[in-house]
MARKOL-269369 format. One record per residue (C-alpha): residue in one letter; y, x, z. Coordinates in steps of 0.5 Angstrom, whole numbers, padded with zeros to 4 digits, always signed. Layout:
BEGIN
AYXZ ...
***
This chain:
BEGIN
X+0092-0065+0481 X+0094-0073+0478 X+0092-0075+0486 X+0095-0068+0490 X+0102-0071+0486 X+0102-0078+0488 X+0100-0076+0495 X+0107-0072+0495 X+0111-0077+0493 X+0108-0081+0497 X+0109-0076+0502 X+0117-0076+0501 X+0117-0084+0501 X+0114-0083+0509 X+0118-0078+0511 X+0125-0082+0509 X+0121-0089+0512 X+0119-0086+0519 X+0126-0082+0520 X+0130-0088+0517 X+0127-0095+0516 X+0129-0095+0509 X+0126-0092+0502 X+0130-0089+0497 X+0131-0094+0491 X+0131-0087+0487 X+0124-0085+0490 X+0120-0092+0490 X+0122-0095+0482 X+0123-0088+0480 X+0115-0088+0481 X+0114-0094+0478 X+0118-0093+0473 X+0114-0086+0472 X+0108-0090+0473 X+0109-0095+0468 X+0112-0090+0462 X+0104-0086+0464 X+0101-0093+0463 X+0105-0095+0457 X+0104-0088+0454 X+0096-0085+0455 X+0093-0093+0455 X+0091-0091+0462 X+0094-0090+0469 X+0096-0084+0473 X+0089-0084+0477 X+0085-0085+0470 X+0084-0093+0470 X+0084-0098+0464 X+0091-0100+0463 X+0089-0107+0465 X+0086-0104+0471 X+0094-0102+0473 X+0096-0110+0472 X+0091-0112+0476 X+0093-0107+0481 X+0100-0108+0481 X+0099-0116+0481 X+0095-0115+0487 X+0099-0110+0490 X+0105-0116+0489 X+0100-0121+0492 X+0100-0117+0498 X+0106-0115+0499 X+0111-0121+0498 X+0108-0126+0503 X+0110-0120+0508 X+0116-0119+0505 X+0118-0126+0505 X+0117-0127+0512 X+0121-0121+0514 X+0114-0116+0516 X+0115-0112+0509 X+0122-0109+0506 X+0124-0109+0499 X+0122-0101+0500 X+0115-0103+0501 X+0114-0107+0495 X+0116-0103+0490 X+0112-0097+0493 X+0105-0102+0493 X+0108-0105+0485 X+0109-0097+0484 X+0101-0096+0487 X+0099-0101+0484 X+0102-0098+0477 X+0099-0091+0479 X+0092-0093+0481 X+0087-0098+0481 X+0086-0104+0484 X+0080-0100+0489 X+0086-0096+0491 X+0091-0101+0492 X+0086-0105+0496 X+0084-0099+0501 X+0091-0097+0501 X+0092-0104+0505 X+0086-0103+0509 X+0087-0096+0511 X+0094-0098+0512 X+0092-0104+0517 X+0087-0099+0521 X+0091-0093+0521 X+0097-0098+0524 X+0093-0102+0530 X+0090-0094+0531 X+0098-0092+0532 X+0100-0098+0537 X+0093-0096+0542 X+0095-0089+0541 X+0102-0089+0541 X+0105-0091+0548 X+0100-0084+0550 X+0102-0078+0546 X+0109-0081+0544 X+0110-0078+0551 X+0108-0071+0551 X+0112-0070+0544 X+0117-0066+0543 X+0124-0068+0543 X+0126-0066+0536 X+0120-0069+0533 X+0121-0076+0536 X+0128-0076+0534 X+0126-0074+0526 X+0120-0080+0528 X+0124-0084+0531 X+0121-0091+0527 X+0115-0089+0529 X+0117-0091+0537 X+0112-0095+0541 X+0117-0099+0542 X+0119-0101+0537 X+0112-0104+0535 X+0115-0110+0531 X+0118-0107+0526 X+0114-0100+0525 X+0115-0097+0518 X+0110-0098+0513 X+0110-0092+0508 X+0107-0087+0514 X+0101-0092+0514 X+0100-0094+0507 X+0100-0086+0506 X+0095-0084+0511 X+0091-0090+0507 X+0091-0086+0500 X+0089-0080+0504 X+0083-0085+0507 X+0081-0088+0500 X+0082-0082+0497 X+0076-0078+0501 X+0073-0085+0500 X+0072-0087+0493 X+0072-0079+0490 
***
């Protein structure tokens, strides 16, 4: 149950980063903080690691993400989204969060360019950062969920 409700919100991180480039501060340091009250109230994380499995994971999400963050590749968005992770999960999760991510990211640049054409207009539209063209600067949040998914089915 733990997991189907950080894939939802996760969901919704998506969803806004893929039709606006941009993630609501409401939704990432909302989950953070409600990540942070899970992990301070019960002593573990919202997956059910150790609390100091949560620091590490947090630090690593961080560790990750600020180097990409401060050469413009990252938003301000993403990190919070991977400290909220990180907060919520371990750092096995954080890691194939990443990896997934990674793969999930080079799979889409190969097999964009081909099914963008035969997609509908209005899904384009609503999906309008996830371009082909715009490959430089691809929302992160899409691919980090789809890394959940894959690391989700991994590690259970």
């Amino acid at each position: 149950m733990h997991s189907f409700v950080l894939l939802v919100w996760l969901a919704l991180c998506a969803v806004q980063d893929a039709r606006e480039r941009h993630i609501a501060n409401s939704l990432t340091l909302g989950g953070a903080a409600f990540a942070l009250a899970w992990l301070l109230w019960s002593g573990s994380t919202w997956l059910g690691a150790e609390a100091q499995q949560g620091g590490w994971a947090l630090l690593l999400a961080l560790g990750f993400t600020l180097p990409g963050y401060s050469m413009r590749r990252l938003g301000g968005g993403d990190v919070k989204l991977m400290a909220a992770l990180g907060l919520a999960t371990d750092g096995m999760h954080v890691l194939g969060i990443f990896i997934g991510a990674g793969l999930t990211s080079i799979f889409w640049l190969l097999l964009a360019p081909r099914v963008w054409l035969y997609m509908s207009q209005g899904l384009r539209t609503h999906l309008f950062y996830m371009a082909p063209e715009l490959s430089r600067k691809q929302p992160f949040a899409p691919f980090a969920l789809v890394g959940l998914l894959l690391t989700l089915v991994w590690l259970r």
